[in-house]
N, C-alpha and C positions, 0 to 999 in steps of 0.2 A: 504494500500500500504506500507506496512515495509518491508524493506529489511536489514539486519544488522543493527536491534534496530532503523532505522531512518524512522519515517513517511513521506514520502516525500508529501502528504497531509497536514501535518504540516506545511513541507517546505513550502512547496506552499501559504499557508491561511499567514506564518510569512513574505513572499515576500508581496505580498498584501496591508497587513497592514505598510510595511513598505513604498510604492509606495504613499500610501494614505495618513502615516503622513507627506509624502516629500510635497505631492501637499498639502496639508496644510500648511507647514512648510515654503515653496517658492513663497503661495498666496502675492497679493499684500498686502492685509489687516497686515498680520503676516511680513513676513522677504522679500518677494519679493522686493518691490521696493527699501529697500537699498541693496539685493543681485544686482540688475538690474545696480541700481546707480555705484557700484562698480564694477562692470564690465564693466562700460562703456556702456552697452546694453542700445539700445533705447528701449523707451516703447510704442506701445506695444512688447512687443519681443515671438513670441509661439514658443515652440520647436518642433520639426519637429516627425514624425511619428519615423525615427530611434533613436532621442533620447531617447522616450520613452522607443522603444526596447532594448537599453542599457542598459537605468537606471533598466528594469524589468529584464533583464540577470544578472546586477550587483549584484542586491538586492536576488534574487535569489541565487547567486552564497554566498554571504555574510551568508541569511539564512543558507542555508545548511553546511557552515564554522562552526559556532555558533553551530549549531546540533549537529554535528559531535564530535566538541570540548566537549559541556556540556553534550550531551548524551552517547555517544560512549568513548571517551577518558577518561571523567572524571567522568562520571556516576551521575554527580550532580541530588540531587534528591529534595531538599530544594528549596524552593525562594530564601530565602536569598543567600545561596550560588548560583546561576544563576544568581543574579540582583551584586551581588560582583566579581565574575568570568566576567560579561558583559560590570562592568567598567574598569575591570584589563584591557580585550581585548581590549576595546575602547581606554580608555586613555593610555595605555601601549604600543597598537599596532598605532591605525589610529591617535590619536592625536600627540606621540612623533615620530611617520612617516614622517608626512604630515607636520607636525608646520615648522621646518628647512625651505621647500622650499615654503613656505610663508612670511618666516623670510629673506631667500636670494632674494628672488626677489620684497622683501620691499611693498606684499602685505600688504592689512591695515587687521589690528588686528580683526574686524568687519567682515571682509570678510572672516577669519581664523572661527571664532565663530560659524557664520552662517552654514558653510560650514559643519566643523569638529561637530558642535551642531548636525544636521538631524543623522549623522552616529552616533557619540554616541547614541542619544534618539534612531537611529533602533536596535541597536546590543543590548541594554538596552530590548525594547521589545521584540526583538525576544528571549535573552535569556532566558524570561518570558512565553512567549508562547512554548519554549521547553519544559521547566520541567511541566510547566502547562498542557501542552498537553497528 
């Protein structure tokens, strides 16, 4: 399935793996129950059939961003350059985005980490499963 250099198969397996490191990443065992704490969420708390639909239109939408950029725009054809290119985007884009209105509205710094940590660790893989693909 390529269409202008993008596998959207790609796309797809990088959404995936990204959904997967989240439910790992949000398990209780791992970062769940202080993400839960800090939101105030009771526990047990499950998310509803459309969050899920979200978080897989999000991550999807993310993957194919990352594609586009690593494959298409910039041609990266290295590891290294995708896993460097994937912290630029991460911490250049979603972290110095996002940090501000976690800083204004005096969330806790834990809840920033959490949060802002899943998106780096997905844009980090999936940059990796572009060039690798």
């Amino acid at each position: 399935m390529m269409y202008h250099n993008i596998d959207y198969g790609a796309v797809l397996v990088a959404m995936v793996v990204s959904v997967v490191i989240g439910m790992i990443w949000y398990a209780d065992p791992v970062f769940g129950r202080v993400w839960k704490r800090l939101h105030g969420l009771s526990a047990p708390h499950k998310p509803t059939a459309a969050a899920f639909a979200i978080w897989a239109v999000g991550a999807y939408i993310m993957a194919y961003t990352v594609f586009r950029v690593l494959v298409m725009r910039m041609n990266v054809t290295s590891m290294g350059d995708a896993l460097l290119t994937g912290v630029l985007l991460a911490v250049g884009l979603v972290v110095a985005g996002a940090a501000p209105g976690y800083a204004m509205a005096r969330k806790p710094l834990a809840l920033a980490a959490i949060e802002m940590g899943y998106v780096v660790l997905s844009i980090l893989v999936m940059s990796a499963i572009a060039v690798a693909w």
